[in-house]
C-alpha positions in Angstrom: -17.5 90.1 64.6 -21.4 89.9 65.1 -23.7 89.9 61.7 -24.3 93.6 63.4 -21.1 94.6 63.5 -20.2 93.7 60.1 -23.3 95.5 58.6 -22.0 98.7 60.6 -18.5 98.5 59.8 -19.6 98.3 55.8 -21.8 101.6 56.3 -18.7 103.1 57.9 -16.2 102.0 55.3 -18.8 103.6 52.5 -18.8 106.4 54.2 -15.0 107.2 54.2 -15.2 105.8 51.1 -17.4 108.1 49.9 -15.8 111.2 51.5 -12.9 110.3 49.7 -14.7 110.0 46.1 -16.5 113.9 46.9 -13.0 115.2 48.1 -15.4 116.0 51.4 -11.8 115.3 53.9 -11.8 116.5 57.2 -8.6 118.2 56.2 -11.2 120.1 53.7 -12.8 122.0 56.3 -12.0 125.0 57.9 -15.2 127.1 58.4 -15.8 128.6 61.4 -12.4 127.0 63.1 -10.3 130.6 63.2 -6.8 127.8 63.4 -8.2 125.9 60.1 -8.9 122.7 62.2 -11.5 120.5 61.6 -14.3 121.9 64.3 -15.0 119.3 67.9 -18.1 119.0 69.3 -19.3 118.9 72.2 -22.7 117.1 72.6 -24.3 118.0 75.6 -27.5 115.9 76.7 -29.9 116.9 79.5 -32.2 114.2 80.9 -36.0 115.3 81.1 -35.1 119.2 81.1 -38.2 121.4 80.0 -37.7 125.1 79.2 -37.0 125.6 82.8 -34.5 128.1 81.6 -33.7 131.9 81.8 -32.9 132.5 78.2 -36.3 130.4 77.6 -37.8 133.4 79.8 -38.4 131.5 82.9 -39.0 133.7 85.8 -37.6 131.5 88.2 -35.0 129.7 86.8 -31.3 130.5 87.9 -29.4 129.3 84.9 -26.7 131.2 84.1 -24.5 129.2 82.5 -27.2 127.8 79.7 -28.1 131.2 79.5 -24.7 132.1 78.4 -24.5 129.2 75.8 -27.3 130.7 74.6 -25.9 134.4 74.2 -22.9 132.7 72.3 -25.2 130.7 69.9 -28.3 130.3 68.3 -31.3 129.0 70.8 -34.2 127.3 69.2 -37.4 128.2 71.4 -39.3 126.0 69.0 -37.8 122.8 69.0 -39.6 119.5 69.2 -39.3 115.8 69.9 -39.9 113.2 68.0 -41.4 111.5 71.1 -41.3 112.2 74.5 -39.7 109.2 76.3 -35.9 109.2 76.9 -35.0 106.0 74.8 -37.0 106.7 71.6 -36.5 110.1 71.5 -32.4 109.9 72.1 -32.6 106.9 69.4 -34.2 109.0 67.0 -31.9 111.9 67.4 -28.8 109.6 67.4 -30.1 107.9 64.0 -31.4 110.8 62.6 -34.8 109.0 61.5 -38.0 108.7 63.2 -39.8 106.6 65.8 -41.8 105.0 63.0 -38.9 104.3 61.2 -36.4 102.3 63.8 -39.5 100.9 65.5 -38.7 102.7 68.9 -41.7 103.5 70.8 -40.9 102.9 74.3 -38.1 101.7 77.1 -37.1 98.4 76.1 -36.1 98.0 72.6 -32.9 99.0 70.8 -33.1 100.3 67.6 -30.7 98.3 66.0 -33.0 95.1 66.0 -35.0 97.2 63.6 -32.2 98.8 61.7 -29.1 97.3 62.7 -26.6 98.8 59.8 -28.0 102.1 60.6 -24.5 104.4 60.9 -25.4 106.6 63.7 -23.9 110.2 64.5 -21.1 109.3 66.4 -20.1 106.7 63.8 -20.2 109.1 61.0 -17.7 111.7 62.9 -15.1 108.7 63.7 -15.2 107.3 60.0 -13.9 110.5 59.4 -10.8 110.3 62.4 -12.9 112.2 64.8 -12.6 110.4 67.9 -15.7 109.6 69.6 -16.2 109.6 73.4 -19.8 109.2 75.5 -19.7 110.0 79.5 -22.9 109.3 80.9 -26.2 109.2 79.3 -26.2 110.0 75.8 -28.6 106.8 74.6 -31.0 105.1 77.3 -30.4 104.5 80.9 -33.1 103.3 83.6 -32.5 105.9 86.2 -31.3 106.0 89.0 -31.1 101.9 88.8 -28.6 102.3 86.1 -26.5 104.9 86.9 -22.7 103.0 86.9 -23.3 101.0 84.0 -23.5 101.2 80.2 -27.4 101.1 80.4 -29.4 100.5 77.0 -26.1 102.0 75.0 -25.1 101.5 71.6 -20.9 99.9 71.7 -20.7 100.7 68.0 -21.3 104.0 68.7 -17.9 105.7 70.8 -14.6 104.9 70.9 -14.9 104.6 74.8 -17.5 104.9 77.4 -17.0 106.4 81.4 -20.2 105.8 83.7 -19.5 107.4 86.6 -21.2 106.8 90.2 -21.6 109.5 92.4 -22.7 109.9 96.0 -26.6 109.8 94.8 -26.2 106.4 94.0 -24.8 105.3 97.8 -27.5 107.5 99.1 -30.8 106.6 97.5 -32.3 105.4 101.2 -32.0 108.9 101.9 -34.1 110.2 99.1 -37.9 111.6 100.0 -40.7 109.8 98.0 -43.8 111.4 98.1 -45.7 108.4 96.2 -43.8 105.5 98.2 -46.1 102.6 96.1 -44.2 103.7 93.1 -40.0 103.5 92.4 -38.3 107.0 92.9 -37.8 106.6 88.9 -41.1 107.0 88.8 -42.4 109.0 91.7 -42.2 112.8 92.8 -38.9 112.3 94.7 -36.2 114.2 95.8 -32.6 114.5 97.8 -31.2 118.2 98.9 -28.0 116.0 99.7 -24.9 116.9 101.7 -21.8 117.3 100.3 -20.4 119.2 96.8 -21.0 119.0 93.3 -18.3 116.6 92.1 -19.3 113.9 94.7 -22.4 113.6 92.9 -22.8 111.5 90.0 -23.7 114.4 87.3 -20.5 116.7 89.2 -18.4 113.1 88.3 -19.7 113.4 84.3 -18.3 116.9 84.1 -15.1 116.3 85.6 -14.7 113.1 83.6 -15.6 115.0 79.9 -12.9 117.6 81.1 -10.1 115.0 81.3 -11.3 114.1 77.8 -11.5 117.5 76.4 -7.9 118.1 77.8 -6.8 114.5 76.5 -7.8 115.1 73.1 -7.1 118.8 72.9 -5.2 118.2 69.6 -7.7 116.2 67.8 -11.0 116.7 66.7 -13.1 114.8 69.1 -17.2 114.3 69.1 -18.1 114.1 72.9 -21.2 113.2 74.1 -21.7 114.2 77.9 -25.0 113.1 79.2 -26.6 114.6 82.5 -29.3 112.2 84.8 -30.8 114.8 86.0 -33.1 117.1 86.5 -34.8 112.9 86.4 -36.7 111.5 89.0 -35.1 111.8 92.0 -34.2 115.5 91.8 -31.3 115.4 93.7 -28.8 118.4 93.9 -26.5 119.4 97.1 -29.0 121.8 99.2 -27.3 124.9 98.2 -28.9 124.5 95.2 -32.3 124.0 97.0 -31.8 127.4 99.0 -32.1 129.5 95.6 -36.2 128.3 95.2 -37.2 129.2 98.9 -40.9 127.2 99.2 -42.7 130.7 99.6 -41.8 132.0 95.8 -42.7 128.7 94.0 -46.2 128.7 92.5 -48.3 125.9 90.6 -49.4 126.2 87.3 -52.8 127.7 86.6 -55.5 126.1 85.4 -59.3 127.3 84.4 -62.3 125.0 86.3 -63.0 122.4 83.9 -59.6 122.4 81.7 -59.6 119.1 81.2 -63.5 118.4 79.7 -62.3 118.9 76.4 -59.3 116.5 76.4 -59.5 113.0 74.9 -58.7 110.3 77.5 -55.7 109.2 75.7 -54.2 112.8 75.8 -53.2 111.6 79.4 -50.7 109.4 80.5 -51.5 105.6 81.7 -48.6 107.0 84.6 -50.3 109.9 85.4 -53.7 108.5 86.2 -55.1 111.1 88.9 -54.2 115.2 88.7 -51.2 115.8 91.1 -51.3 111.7 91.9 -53.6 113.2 95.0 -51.0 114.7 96.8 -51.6 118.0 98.8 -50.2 121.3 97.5 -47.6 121.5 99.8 -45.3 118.2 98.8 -46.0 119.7 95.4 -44.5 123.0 95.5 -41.6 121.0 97.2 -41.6 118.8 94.0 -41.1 121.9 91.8 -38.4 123.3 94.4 -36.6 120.3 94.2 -36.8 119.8 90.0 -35.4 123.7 90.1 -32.6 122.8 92.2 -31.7 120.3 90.0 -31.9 122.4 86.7 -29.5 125.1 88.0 -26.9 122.2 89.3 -26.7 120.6 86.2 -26.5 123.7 84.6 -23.4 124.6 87.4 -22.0 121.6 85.4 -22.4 122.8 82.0 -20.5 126.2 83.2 -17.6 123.9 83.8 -17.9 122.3 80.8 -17.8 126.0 78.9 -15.2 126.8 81.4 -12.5 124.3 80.3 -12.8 124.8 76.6 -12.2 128.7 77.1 -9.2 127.7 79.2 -8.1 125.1 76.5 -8.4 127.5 73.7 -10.8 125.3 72.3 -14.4 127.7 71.7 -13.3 128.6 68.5 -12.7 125.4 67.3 -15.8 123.4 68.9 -19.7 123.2 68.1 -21.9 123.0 71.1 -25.3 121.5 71.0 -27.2 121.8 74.4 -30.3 119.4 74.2 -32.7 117.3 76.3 -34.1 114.1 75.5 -38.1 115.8 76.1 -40.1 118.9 77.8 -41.8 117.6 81.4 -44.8 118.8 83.0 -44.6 120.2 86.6 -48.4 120.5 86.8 -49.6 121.4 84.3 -53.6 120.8 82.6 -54.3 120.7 86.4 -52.2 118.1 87.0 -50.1 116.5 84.7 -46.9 115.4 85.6 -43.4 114.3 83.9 -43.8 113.8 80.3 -45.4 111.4 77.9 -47.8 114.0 76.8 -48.1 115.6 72.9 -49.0 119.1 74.9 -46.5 121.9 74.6 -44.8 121.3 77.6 -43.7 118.1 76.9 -42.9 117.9 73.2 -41.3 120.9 73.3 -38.1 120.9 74.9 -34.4 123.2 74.8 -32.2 123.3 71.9 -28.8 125.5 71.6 -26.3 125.2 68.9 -23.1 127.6 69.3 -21.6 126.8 66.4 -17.8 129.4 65.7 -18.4 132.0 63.7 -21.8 131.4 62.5 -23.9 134.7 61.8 -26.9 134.1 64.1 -24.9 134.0 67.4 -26.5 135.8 70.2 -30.0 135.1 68.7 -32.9 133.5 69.5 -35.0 131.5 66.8 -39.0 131.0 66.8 -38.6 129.1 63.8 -40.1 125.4 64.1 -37.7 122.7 63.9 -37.1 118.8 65.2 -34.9 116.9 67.4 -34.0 114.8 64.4 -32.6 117.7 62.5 -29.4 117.8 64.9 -27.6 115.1 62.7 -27.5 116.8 59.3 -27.4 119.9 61.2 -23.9 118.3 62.4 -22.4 116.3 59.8 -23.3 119.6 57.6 -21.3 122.3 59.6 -18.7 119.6 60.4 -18.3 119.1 56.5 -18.2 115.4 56.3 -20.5 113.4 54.2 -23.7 110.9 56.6 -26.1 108.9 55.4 -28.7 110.0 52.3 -31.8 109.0 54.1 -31.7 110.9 57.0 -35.2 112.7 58.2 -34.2 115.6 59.3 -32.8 119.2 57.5 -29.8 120.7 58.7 -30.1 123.7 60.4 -27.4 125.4 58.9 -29.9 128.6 57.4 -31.2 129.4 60.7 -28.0 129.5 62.5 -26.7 132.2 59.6 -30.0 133.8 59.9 -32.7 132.9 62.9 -35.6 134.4 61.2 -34.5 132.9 57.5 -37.8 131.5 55.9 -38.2 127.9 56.7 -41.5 127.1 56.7 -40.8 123.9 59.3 -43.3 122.2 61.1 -42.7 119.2 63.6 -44.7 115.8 64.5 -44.4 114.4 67.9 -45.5 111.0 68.8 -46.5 108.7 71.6 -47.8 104.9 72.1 -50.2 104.4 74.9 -50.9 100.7 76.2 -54.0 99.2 76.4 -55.2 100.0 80.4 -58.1 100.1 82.3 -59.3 103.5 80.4 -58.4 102.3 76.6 -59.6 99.0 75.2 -56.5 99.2 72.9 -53.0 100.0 72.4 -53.9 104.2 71.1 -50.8 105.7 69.1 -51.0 109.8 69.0 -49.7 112.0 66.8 -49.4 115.3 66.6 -48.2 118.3 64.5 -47.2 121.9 65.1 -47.0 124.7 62.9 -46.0 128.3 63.7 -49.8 128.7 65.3 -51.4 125.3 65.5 -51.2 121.9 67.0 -53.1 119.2 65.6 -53.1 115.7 67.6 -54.9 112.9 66.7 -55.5 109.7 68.6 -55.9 106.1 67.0 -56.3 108.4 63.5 -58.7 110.1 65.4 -61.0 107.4 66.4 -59.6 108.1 70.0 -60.2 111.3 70.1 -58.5 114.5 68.5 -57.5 118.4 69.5 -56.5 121.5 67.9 -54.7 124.1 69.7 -54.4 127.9 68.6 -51.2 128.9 70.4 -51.7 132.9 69.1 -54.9 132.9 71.1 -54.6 129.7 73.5 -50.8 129.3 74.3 -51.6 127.7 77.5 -53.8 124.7 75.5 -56.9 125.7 77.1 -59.3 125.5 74.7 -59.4 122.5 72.4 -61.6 123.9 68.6 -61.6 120.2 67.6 -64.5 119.4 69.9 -67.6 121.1 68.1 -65.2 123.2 65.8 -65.7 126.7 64.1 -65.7 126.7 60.0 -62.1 128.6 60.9 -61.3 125.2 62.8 -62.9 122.6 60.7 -60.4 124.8 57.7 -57.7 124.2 59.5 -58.0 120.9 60.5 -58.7 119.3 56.4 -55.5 121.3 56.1 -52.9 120.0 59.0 -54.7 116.6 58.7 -53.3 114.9 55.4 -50.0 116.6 56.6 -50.0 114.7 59.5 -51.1 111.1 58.4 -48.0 111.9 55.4 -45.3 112.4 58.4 -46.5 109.9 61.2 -48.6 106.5 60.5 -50.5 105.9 63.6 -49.8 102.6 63.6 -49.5 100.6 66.7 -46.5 97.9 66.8 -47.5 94.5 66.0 -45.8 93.4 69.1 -48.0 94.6 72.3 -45.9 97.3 74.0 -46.1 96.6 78.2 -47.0 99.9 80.0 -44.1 101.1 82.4 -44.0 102.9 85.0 -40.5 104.8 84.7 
């Protein structure tokens, strides 16, 4: 066994260990499971999904399946990441700590060279006799190129692993790029493809976590199942395509001059022109295409809901609907994908149906973070985790959505040194019930403040030449930030990518 592997497995023993000190058995449990039985759940990850959702009040979206998840639980509509890019973000819900912390900041490292004993949330469920399953991406993946594979996963993690490879994979040369100089990871690309859902590789992930669910019916089991898309390419079978005809999709407004107030850094080195230059048209098919492949994912969750109703198993399993990040579809007059600390992007969907709890069938405006899901968890599940943990379970707010909570949520993001910044620029950001403050390089890059009861859309940045009201607010959220999120850069230069 590696010098890893050891450190782990001690963390794991202490854990049972210390479940068995605090009497805190899996045996002990039996809220919200009508049977008594320690409660499943079902961990349900959706790659770069923004609030492209009904019961987020999108017009457009056709979601009905989310949107029933959401009547049977409790769904944040203020729930932010800890830093929009899918492997830091996924590592720091899957840790429960933050970016800062593990040392995560962008696409090629693995948190366990910073904290390798770390016990992450899967671990803490088996130490406990839960068994622990992944299909698909639940931790990083390069997509599409790694699609098949076990991508940037953590082994240490699950109990056993399914990749599955659909027909998206065979047919990539069929995909449309609208930016051919780029990789359709990176570009605006898209597929309506032939054929039906379980051909494709997401259709493949649901029918592979039902096999599970039905395997493990009599055991509690923590399953992650982790949807590719709506990522770069947006591919779905047309059908889904034909519910966005091209005349009802519209591009996000923006005011002449939006973007005179906004530092530099506020935009991403992958993003460098509004729209990349394209002309309205391939853009609207853009949007089209991302739609299509929300509402086919969510055909996939409806499975997934589908089997535990006919397994018996809703009353005896916690669902947590999540993606990684929000994404921009245009955006500030042209900001694409994610990799932003703007609303849209650090903001992203959060369910938790969780049996029994009081606050089913509500909606909560509270603010919380991505990296309160793992006390959130290892709380309603009853078994003991890690002291050190960052987050707060959510446990109040799923009794009571409007409890008091006074939360408030910082979002990061590392920009490499480029052609428009000198230097590596970290920004950081926080958001309160009614503000967001962002600061780049501790300000020395440029900083905003955003007044979402007047401004929601971010129009109007009162850092530049602020108010007295401003300049108040901004000694206030200041401290608050710098005592949540250092700003400081890795020692090791972090390589810009294009993914």
């Amino acid at each position: 066994m590696s010098r890893i592997g050891k450190l782990v497995w001690i963390g794991v023993v202490l854990l049972v260990s210390g479940a068995s000190q605090t009497g805190q058995t899996q045996d002990a449990f039996t809220e919200g499971g009508s049977s008594g039985h320690p409660l499943n759940v079902l961990f349900i990850a959706v790659d770069d999904l923004t609030t492209t959702l009904g019961c987020y009040g999108d017009p457009v979206a056709q979601t009905p399946h989310i949107d029933r998840l959401a009547a049977s639980g409790v769904c944040f509509r203020r729930a932010y990441n800890q830093l929009p890019l899918c492997n830091p973000t996924r590592a720091s819900v899957m840790t429960g700590l933050r970016p800062d912390r593990i040392k995560v900041y962008d696409l090629d490292r693995h948190f366990r060279e910073e904290v390798p004993e770390v016990v992450t949330l899967s671990q803490a469920f088996m130490a406990q006799g839960w068994f622990a399953a992944r299909v698909g991406k639940i931790y990083h993946y390069n997509v599409p190129a790694s699609i098949g594979t076990n991508g940037f996963d953590d082994p240490l993690s699950w109990q056993r692993t399914v990749n599955p490879k659909g027909r998206d994979k065979w047919e990539e040369h069929l995909v449309f790029n609208a930016e051919p100089h780029r990789k359709i990871s990176a570009a605006l690309s898209w597929l309506a493809a032939e054929g039906e859902d379980q051909e494709q590789t997401d259709g493949m992930v649901a029918s592979e976590a039902i096999r599970i669910i039905e395997e493990k019916r009599g055991q509690p089991f923590f399953l992650g199942v982790g949807f590719f898309r709506p990522h770069t390419p947006y591919v779905a079978p047309k059908k889904y395509f034909e519910r966005y005809p091209l005349e009802s999709i519209r591009l996000p407004y923006a005011p002449e001059g939006d973007r005179d107030d906004i530092p530099t850094a506020a935009f991403a080195h992958n993003c460098p022109v509004p729209h990349y230059g394209l002309d309205e048209g391939t853009l609207r098919k853009a949007v089209q295409a991302y739609y299509a492949s929300v509402s086919f994912v969510d055909a996939q969750v409806g499975r997934l809901m589908e089997a535990l109703d006919r397994l018996d198993l809703v009353d005896r399993t916690i669902i947590v609907l999540w993606s990684d990040h929000g994404y921009h579809l245009g955006e500030h007059g042209g900001v694409w994908q994610k990799r932003t600390l703007f609303e849209r992007s650090a903001r992203a969907p959060l369910i938790v149906s969780m049996p029994g709890a009081r606050g089913n069938g509500q909606a909560s405006f509270r603010v919380v973070e991505f990296v309160d899901l793992y006390p959130t968890l290892i709380d309603l599940a009853g078994i003991p985790g890690p002291e050190d943990l960052d987050g707060r379970s959510l446990r109040p707010l799923l009794e009571d959505p409007m409890a008091d909570w006074k939360g408030h949520a910082v979002t990061q993001v590392l920009r490499p040194s480029d052609h428009r910044l000198p230097e590596q620029v970290m920004g950081c950001s926080l958001r309160t019930d009614r503000w967001r403050y962002t600061e780049w390089g501790e300000g020395k890059h440029g900083v905003e403040l955003y007044d979402y009861h007047s401004d929601p859309m971010e129009f109007q940045n009162l850092a530049l030449n602020p108010d007295p009201e401003a300049a108040a607010v901004i000694r206030r959220l200041q401290p608050l930030l710098r005592s949540r999120a250092s700003g400081k850069i890795p020692s090791s230069p972090v390589q810009p990518s294009r993914l």
